[in-house]
N, C-alpha and C positions, 0 to 999 in steps of 0.2 A: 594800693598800687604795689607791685611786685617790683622791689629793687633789682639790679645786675647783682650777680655772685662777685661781690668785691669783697676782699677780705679787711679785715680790719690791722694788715700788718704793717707799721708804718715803713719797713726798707723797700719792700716792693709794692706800693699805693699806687704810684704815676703809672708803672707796668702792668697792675692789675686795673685802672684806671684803661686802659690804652686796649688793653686785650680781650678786658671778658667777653667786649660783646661779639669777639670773635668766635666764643663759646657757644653760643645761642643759636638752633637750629630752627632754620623758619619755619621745616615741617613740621614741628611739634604745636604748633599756633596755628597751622594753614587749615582748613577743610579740604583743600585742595590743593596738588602742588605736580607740577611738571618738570622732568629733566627732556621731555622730550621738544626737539627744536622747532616742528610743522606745528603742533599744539599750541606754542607759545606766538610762533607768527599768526594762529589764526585770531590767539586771544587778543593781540594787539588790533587786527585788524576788525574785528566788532567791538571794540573799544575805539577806533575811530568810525564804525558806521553808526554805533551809541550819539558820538559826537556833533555828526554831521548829521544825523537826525533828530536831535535833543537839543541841541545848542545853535542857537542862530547867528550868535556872535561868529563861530566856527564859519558858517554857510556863507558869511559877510567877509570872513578873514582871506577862505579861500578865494573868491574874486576879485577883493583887494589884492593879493599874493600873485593872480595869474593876469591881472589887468598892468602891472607893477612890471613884470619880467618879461611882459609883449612890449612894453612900451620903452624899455630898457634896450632890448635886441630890435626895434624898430630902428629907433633912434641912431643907433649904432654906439653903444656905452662900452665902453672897455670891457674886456670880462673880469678884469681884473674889480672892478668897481660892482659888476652884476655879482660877483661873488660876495662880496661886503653887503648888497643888497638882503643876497640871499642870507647870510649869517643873522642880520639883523631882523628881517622877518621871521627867519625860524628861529630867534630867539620866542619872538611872539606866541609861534603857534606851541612851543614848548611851556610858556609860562600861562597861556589858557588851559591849554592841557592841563598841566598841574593843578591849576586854581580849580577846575571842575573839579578834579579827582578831591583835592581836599575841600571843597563843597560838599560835594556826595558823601565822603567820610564825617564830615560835622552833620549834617542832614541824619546819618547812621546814629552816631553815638551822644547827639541831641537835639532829640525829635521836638520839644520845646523848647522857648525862647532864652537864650542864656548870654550875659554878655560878654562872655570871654570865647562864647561860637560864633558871635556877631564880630567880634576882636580878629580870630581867625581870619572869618570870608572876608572881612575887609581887608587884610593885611594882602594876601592871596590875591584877590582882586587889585589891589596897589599894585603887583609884581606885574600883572597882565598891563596894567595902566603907564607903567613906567617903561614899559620893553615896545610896548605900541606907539610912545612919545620917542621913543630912541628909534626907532625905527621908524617911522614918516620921517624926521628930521634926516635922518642918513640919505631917504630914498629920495626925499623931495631936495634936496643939495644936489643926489648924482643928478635929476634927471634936468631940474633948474639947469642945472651948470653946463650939461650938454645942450640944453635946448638955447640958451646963451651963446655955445661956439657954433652952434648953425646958423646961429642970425646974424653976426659977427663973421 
């Protein structure tokens, strides 16, 4: 493993700690690399059709996600409340995301069984698990508690 360029001088360690890896050029590690802005919107966007056709959790997320904000704007929920909805489902859809990406990346760099890859996906898969538990509870509060002052 290729340590950062830290020097070994102890008056500037924290500084050199704090900076180097400001030093580090991703193009030099990339096979590929864009500054151009359409390119990169398109790479994200087949990175979510990747998603929504590879992952079913995704395909499950999204109609929990658009079943969630019909039933929200039905009801008549605050916006102020549909927006806390929204923060806390795309907390979700941001921690699947990620959890795939370092899936895919452990998957990469070990294609057999190891258990500090199995360590990884599970941890990654906790982030998805704990943001999907923060968010039912947030969503099912707003919508509970609305469906309470209409019967009331």
């Amino acid at each position: 493993m290729v340590k950062p360029p830290i020097t070994e001088d102890k008056n500037n360690y924290t500084e050199n700690i704090l900076f180097a890896t400001m030093e580090i050029d991703p193009s030099e590690y990339s096979a590929y690399s864009t500054q151009n802005q359409n390119e990169s919107t398109l790479f994200a966007v087949a990175g979510l059709l990747f998603l929504f056709r590879r992952q079913r959790s995704m395909r499950l997320l999204a109609v929990v996600t658009l079943v969630s904000l019909v039933l929200a704007i039905y009801l008549g929920v605050e916006l102020s409340s549909i927006l806390l909805m929204m923060v806390a489902i795309g907390m979700v859809w941001i921690a699947e995301i990620l959890n795939t990406a370092i899936e895919a990346l452990v998957n990469l760099v070990s294609p057999n069984f190891h258990p500090m890859a199995k360590v990884t996906k599970d941890v990654a898969a906790a982030a998805t698990f704990i943001s999907s538990m923060l968010a039912s509870t947030v969503t099912l509060i707003i919508i509970i508690s609305r469906l309470l002052e209409i019967i009331h």
